[in-house]
N, C-alpha and C positions, 0 to 999 in steps of 0.2 A: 504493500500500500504506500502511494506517494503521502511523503512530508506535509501537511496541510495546513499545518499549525505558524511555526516557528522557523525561520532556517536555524536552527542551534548552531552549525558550523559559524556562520556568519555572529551569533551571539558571541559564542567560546572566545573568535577571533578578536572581537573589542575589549572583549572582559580581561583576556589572559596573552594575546598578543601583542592589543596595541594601548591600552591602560594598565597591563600586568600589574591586576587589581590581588593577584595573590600576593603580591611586596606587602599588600597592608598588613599582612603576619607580624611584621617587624616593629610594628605598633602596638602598645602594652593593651588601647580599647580591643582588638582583633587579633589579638594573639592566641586564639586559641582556635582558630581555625584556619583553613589551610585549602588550594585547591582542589583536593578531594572531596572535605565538607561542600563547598561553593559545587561542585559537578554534581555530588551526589544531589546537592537539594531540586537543584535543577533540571535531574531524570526525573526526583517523584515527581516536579510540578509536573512534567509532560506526561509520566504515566496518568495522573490523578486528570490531567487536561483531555486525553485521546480517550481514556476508558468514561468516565465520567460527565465530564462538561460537554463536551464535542455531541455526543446524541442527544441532549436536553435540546438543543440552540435553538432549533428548528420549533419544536415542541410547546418550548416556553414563549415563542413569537407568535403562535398560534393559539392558544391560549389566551395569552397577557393578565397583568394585572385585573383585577376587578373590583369594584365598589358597589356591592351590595346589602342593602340594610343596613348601613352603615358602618360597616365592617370591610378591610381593603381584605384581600387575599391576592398570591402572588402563586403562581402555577407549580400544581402539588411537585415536581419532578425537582420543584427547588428546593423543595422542603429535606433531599437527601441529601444536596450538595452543601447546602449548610450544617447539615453536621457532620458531614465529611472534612469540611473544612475548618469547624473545630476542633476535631478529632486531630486530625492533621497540625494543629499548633500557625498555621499561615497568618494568623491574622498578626502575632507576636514576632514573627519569622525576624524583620527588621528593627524591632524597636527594644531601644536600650534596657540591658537586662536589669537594673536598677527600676525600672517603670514595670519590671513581669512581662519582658519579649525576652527572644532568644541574644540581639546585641547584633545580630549579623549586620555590613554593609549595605547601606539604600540599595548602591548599585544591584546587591545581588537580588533583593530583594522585587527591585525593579524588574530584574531579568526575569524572577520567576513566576511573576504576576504576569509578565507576557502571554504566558500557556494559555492559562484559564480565560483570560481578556478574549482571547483571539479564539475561544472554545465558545465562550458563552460569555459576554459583555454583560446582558442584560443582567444577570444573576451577580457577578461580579463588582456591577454596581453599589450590590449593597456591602458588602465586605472590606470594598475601599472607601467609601465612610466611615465606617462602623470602627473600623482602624483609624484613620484618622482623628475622629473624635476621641478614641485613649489615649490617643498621643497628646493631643492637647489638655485632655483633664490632665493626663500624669505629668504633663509641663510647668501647669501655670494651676492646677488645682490644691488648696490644703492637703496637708496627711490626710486627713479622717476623709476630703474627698476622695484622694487616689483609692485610699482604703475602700470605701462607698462605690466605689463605680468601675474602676478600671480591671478588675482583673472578671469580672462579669461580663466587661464588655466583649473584653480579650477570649475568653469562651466560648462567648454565642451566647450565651443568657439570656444577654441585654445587646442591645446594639445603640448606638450612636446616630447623629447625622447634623450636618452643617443648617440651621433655617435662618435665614439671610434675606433671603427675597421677600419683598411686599408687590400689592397691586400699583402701586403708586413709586413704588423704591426699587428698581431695581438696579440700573448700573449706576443708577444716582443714590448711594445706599444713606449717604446724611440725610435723604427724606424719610428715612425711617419715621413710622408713627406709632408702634407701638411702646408701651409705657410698662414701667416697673416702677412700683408703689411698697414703701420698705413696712414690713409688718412688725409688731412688737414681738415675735420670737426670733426675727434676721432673719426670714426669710421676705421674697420680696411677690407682692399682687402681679400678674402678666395679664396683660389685656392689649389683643390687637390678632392681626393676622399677616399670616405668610402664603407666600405661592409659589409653585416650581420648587419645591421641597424633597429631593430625591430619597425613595422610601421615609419619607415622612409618618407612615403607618404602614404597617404591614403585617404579619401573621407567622414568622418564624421566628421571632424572640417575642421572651416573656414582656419584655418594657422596651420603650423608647426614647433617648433622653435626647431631645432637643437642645442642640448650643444655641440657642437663640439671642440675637440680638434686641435689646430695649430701651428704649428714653428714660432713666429713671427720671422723674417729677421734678422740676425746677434743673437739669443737663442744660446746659449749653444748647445750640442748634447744631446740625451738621454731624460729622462721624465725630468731632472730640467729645458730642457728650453721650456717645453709646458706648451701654454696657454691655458684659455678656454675659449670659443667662444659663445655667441648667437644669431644664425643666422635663422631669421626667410624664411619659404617657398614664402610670401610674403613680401615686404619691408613693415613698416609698419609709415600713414603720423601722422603729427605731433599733428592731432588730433586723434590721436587711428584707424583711418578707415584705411582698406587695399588698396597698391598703387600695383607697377606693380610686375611682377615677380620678385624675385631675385637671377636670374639664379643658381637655383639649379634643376637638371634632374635625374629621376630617370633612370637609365638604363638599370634594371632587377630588378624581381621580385623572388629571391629564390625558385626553386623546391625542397623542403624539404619532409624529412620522413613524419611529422607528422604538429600539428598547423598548417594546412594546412588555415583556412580561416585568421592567420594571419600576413599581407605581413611582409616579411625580404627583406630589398630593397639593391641598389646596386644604390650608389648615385654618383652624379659628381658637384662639387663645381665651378663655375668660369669662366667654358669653352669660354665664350665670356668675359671674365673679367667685368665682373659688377656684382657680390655677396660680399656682406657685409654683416659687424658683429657687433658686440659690444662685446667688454671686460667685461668679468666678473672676480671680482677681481683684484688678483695684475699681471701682468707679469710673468711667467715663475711657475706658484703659479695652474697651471691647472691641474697636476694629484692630488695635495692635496686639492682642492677642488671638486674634481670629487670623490673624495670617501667618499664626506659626501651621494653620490648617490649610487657607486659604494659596500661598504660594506651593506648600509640596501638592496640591488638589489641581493647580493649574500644569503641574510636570507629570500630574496622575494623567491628569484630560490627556495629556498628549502623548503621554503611554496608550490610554484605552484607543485614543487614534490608531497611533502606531501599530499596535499588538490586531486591530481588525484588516486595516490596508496590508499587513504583512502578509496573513491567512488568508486574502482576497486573493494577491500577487501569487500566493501558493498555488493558490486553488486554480485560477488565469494561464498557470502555466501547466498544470497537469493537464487542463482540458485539450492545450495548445496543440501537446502530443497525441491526445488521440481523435479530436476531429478530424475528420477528412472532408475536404474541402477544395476546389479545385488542381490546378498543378502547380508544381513547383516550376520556377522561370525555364524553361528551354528542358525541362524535363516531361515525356511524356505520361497519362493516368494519374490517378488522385493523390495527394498529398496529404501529411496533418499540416494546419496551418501555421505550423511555427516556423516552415519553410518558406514561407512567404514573409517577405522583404518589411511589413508594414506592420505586422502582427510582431513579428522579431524588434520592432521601433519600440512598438508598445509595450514589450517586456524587458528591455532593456531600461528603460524609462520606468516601468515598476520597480524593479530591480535596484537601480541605481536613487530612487527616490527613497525607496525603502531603507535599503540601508546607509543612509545619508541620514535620515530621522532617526532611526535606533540609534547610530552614532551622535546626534545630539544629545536626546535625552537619555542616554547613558555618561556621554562628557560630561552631561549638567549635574547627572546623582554621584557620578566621580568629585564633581567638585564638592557635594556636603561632605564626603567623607573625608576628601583632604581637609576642610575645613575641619571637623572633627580632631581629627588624627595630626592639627598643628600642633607645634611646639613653642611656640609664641605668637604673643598677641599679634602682632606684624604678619606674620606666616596664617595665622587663620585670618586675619581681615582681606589676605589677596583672594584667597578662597571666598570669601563672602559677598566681596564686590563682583567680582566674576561671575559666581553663582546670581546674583541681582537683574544683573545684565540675562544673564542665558535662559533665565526662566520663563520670562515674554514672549521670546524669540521661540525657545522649543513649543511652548505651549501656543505659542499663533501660526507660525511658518511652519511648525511640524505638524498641526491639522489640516492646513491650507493644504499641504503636498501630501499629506496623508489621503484626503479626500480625493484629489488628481488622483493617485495609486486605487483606489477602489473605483472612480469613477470610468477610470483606463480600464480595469478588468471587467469590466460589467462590458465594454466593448470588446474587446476580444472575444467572449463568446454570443456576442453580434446579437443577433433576435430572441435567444435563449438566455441569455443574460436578463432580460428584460421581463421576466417569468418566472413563475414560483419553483419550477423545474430545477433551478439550481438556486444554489445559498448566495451567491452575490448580489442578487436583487435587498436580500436584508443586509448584507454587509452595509450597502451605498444607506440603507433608511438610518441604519443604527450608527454611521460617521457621521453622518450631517451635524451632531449636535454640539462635535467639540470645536467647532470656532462658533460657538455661542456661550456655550456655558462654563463656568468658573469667571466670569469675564469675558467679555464677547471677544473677539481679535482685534478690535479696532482700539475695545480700552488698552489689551496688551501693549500695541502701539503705542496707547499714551502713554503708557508705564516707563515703554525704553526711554522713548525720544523725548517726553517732557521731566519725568520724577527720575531717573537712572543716567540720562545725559547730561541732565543739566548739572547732577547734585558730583558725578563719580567721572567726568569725562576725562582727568587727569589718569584715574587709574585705567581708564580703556585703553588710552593711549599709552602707558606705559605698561599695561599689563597681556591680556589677551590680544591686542591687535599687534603689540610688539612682538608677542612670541610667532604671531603668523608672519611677519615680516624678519625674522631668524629662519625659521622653517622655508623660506622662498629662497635664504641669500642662502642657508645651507646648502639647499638641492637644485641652485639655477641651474648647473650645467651636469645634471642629472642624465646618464646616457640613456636613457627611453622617455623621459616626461618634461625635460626642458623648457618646450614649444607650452607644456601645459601650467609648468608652476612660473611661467614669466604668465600668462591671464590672471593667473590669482595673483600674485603679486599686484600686477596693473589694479585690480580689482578692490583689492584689501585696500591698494592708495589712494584710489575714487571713496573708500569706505571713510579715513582717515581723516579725508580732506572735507569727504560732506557734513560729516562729524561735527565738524569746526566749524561749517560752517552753521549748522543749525543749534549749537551752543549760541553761536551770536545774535542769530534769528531769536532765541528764546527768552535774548534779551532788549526783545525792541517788538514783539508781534508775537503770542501765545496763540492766536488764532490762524497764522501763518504756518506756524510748527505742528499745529493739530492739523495741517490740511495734506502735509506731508507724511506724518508719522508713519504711516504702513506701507508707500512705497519704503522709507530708510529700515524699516525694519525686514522691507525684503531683501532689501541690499548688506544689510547686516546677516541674515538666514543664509542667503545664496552664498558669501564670503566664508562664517564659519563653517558651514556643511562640505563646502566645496576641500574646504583644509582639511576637517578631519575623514575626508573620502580620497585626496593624497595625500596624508601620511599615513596612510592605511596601504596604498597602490606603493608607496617607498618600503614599505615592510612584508607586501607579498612578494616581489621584486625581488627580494635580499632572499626571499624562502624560495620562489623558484629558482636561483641561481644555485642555493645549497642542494634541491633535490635534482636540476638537471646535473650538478656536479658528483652526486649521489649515483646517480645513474650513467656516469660516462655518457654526459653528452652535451652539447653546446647549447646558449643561451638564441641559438641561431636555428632551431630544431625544436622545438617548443611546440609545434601541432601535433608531431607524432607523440611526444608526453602527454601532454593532456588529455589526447582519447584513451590513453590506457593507463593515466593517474588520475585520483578521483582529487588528491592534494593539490597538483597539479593544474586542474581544472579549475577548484575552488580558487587557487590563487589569481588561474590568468581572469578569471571573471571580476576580481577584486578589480584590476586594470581597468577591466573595461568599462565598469561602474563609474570610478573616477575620472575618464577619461570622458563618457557619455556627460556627466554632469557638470564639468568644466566647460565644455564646449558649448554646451547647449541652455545652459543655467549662469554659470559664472560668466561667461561673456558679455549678459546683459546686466553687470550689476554697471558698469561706469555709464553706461546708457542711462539707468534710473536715477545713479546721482545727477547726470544734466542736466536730465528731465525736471528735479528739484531745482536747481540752479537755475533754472529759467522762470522761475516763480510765476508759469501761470495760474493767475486768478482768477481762470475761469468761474469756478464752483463755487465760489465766491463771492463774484461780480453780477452771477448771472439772476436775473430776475425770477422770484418764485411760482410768477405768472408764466416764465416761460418753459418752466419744465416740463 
C-alpha cells in the first residue's frame, strides 16, 4: 500500500539531517532522550494514524457534529480515538514534565501530530486544544489551579478550549463585551457570548473548561482591560467531582465548509446569571496570556494545513501512477498520467511546496526549543525574536501554499477529484479554514510588517536575514546550484532592502504599510522557504556524492543510481524540489518588492462607488 499519510523520509531528513535535532541530547532539558526515543514515537504516531484515524476521516465527514436537544455530539467512531489517544499519553507527549507531559521537543512533537492531522483533522481538532489549554493553565495558572485542572485535562477527563471570539469581536478582539463581575468568594459573575468556538461542547469529556476572555466591570476599553477567565461546562465541588451546570448553552452548532465532524459552537455565558469563573492570572493581563496559547495555535493552524496538503500531494501522486489516461508524448497506447508533461508540473509543485512548508514550520518549533535549551539571556532572546518573526509567516504563507498543494491535487485527478469518489474533495473543504482562523492571514501580515518590523527590524537584519546572506556567500560558486543560490541571494537583498524601506513607511503612513503587508510577507515566505529548501539541496548533494562514491561511480552517472537506489532517489528529488521552487517562487520575490516601491494607491484612492 502507497504512503498516504506523511513522507517520513522527507520528515527524518529535516528533523535529523538538516536540524540534527538529536544534538538537543546535549542539553541537561532533553537529555534523556535520544534519536531512537524521537523515531520510535514517530512509528507509533503513524501506526496509531494508518490503523486508527485514517478509516474514521471519511466516516466522521459524513456524519459530522450534531446539535440536538441541546446537546452537541460528535460522530460515535471519535469517541474510540479519544481514548486511544489518552491511552497513548499524546496529548503530554511535548509538554514540560514539571507541568505532567512527557518534556519531549515541540519539534518532535510537531512531527508526530503530522500523522493523525493528515489521518483525521477533524477529530484532531479537539486534542490540539485540549492540549493547549494545559499548557497554558500549567503556565500562568496557581498551584491549586495546575492541581485542579491540568492533569485531567492531560487525560481526557476534561478537555480545554480557546473562547475568544464574539459576534461583534472578532479580529477586533478589544470589542470584547463580555463582562466578569468579582463575587465575595473570588470567584468572578460571566455574562456574554462567544462564536466560532472550536468544540466549545461536545460529548467525549466529562467537562469543559472554557479560557474565556472578559471585561471585568470598570477594565479599561480595548485588549488592556481583558481578563482571562476559566470557566468550567460544569461547576466543579471542592472535592474534584462535578456539581450542577454552570449555565453555559450552546446555541448553535456551525454549518461549515469543511471539518464537518468537528462542532464550532455558538455559546451563551450567564443567561440566568449563575456562570462562574476563576481568574487566571493578573487583571486586565488576558490577551498577554492568551498568547502563550494563541501564537503556538497559529504554528498549530499551519501544521493542520501542512499535515492535510501533505496526504493530498500523497494521495495526487499514487493516483498519478495508476490512471491511465491518454499517451505518453511520441509514445504509442495509454499511459498513467504522471507521464504527461503537465501532470508531472503539478507534482512537482506539490512536492516542492510541501516540503518547503514542513521545512518552515518545523524551523519555527526548532526555534522554541533552541530558545528553550539557551544558555543565556542573549542566546534565548535571538531565539525569540526569530521565533516572533516566523510565526506569521509559517502560519499565513504556509496555509496560503498549503491550500495551492491540495487545490493542485484535486486537479490532477481532473473530474474525479471533484466527487465524493475520492478523499481530496474533503481534503480542499477541510484546508480552507487555516488562513482564517487563529487570525485571519491578512492580520498575520499585520503582525510581521507592523508589530514585529517595526518593534525587532534591527534583529532581522542582523539575525535571520544575515544568516541567509552567509549561506548564499558560502555556496555562490557551488558546483551544481550556483545559477540558483545567486536568485536567493538577489532575492533575500530585494527582502532587506524593502524591509527598510517599510520600517520608514511605518513611520510616516500606518495605512500605507497595512496596504502592503501581505505582499512583504510573501516576499518574506518565498525568501525563507526558498533557503531552507537549498540548504536542504546543499546536504542531499554532499549525501549523493558519498553514496555515488559508495558505489564506484561518478557524480556524472547519477540516473543509473537513482533507478536502482531508493537513497539515491530521495536525495536527487530533494534537488529538484529546491530547484523547482527557486525558479518558479523565488524569482518573483524582487518583482513584489517593486511592486511595493511603486506605492500604488490604487485600493486606496479608489472610490467605494466604484467597486
Amino acid at each position: 500500500m502507497a504512503n498516504l499519510l506523511v513522507d517520513d523520509r522527507d520528515q527524518k531528513f529535516i528533523l535529523f539531517e538538516q536540524l540534527e535535532v538529536d544534538k538537543f541530547s546535549e542539553s541537561e532539558i532533553y537529555s534523556e532522550f535520544d534519536r531512537d526515543t524521537y523515531e520510535m514515537v514517530l512509528s507509533e504516531s503513524k501506526k496509531l494514524a494508518e490503523n486508527e484515524f485514517m478509516p474514521t476521516n471519511a466516516e466522521g465527514d459524513t456524519q459530522g457534529a450534531k446539535f440536538e436537544n441541546g446537546k452537541v455530539t460528535v460522530p460515535e467512531c471519535f469517541h474510540r480515538l479519544w481514548r486511544l489517544w489518552g491511552e497513548g499519553g499524546w496529548r503530554g507527549l511535548d509538554i514540560p514534565q514539571e507541568y505532567g507531559g512527557q518534556g519531549m521537543p515541540t519539534i518532535i512533537g510537531m512531527a508526530a501530530n503530522e500523522y493523525c492531522e493528515a489521518a483525521n483533522l477533524a477529530f484532531h481538532m479537539s486534542v490540539a486544544m485540549s492540549r493547549g489549554g494545559a499548557l497554558l493553565i500549567a503556565s500562568h495558572g496557581t498551584e491549586k489551579q495546575r492541581e485542579k485542572y491540568v492533569d485531567k485535562i492531560l487525560s481526557g477527563e476534561w478537555t480545554a478550549t480557546m473562547t475568544l471570539t464574539e459576534p461583534d469581536a472578532g479580529s477586533d478582539v478589544g470589542a470584547t463585551k463580555t463582562t466578569a463581575e468579582l463575587n465575595d468568594d473570588g470567584t468572578y459573575s460571566i455574562k456574554g457570548s462567544k462564536v466560532f468556538i472550536t468544540c466549545g461542547d461536545m460529548d467525549m469529556a466529562q467537562n469543559i473548561i472554557q479560557l474565556a476572555l472578559a471585561r471585568i466591570k470598570g477594565a479599561p476599553q480595548g485588549t488592556k482591560g481583558l481578563s482571562l477567565f476559566l470557566v468550567p461546562k460544569y461547576k466543579i465541588n471542592p472535592d474534584g467531582t462535578l456539581g450542577e451546570s454552570n449555565d453555559i448553552k450552546t446555541i448553535a452548532v456551525e454549518k461549515k465548509l469543511g471539518l464537518k465532524g468537528s462542532p464550532t459552537c455558538q455559546l451563551s455565558f450567564g443567561e440566568e446569571g449563575n456562570c462562574t469563573g476563576e481568574l487566571i492570572g493578573r487583571e486586565n493581563m488576558g490577551m498577554a496570556i492568551f498568547f502563550t496559547m494563541m501564537n503556538e495555535s497559529r504554528l498549530i493552524a499551519a501544521r493542520h494545513g501542512a499535515s492535510v496538503a501533505g496526504s493530498a500531494y500523497l494521495h495526487a501522486l499514487a493516483y498519478s501512477r495508476e490512471r491511465l489516461q491518454g499517451s505518453e508524448p511520441g509514445v504509442p497506447g495509454q499511459c498513467p498520467i504522471i507521464k504527461h508533461p503537465d501532470i508531472r508540473r503539478m507534482l512537482l509543485q506539490m512536492k516542492a511546496y510541501t516540503e518547503g512548508v514542513r521545512a518552515l514550520i518545523y524551523y519555527t518549533s526548532y526555534c522554541i526549543d533552541m530558545e528553550r535549551i539557551g544558555q543565556t539571556d542573549e542566546e534565548r532572546s535571538v531565539w525569540e525574536k526569530r521565533l516572533g518573526f516566523l510565526t506569521p509567516v509559517a502560519k499565513a504563507y504556509g496555509s496560503d501554499l498549503s491550500f495551492r498543494v491540495t487545490e493542485t491535487a484535486m486537479q490532477v485527478y481532473g473530474g474525479y477529484g471533484y466527487t465524493r469518489d475520492y478523499p481530496v474533495e474533503q481534503f480542499l473543504r477541510d484546508e480552507k479554514v487555516h488562513s482564517i482562523f487563529e487570525g485571519t492571514n491578512g492580520i498575520q501580515a499585520q503582525d510581521l510588517a507592523g508589530r514585529k518590523l517595526g518593534r525587532d527590524s534591527e534583529d532581522l537584519f542582523n539575525g535571520l536575514l544575515k544568516e541567509i546572506t552567509e549561506f548564499c556567500s558560502k555556496n555562490k560558486s557551488h558546483e551544481n546550484f550556483s545559477m540558483y543560490i545567486e536568485i536567493l541571494n538577489k532575492a533575500n537583498n530585494a527582502l532587506i532592502e524593502i524591509s527598510k524601506t517599510l520600517v520608514e513607511i511605518q513611520k510616516k503612513n500606518n495605512k500605507l504599510l497595512s496596504l502592503y503587508a501581505v505582499q512583504y510577507q510573501e516576499i518574506f515566505g518565498d525568501v525563507v522557504t526558498g533557503w531552507l529548501l537549498m540548504w536542504q539541496a546543499v546536504i542531499a548533494w554532499e549525501k549523493l556524492g558519498t553514496i555515488a562514491k559508495t558505489k564506484g561511480t561518478g557524480m556524472n552517472k547519477l540516473d543509473s543510481l537513482i533507478e536502482e537506489n531508493s537513497e539515491a532517489a530521495f536525495y536527487s528529488g530533494k534537488l529538484a524540489s529546491a530547484k523547482y521552487f527557486i525558479n518558479n517562487a523565488v524569482t518573483l520575490a524582487p518583482l513584489k518588492a517593486q511592486a511595493i516601491r511603486n506605492m500604488d494607491k490604487s485600493a486606496l484612492e479608489i472610490s467605494e462607488n466604484a467597486f
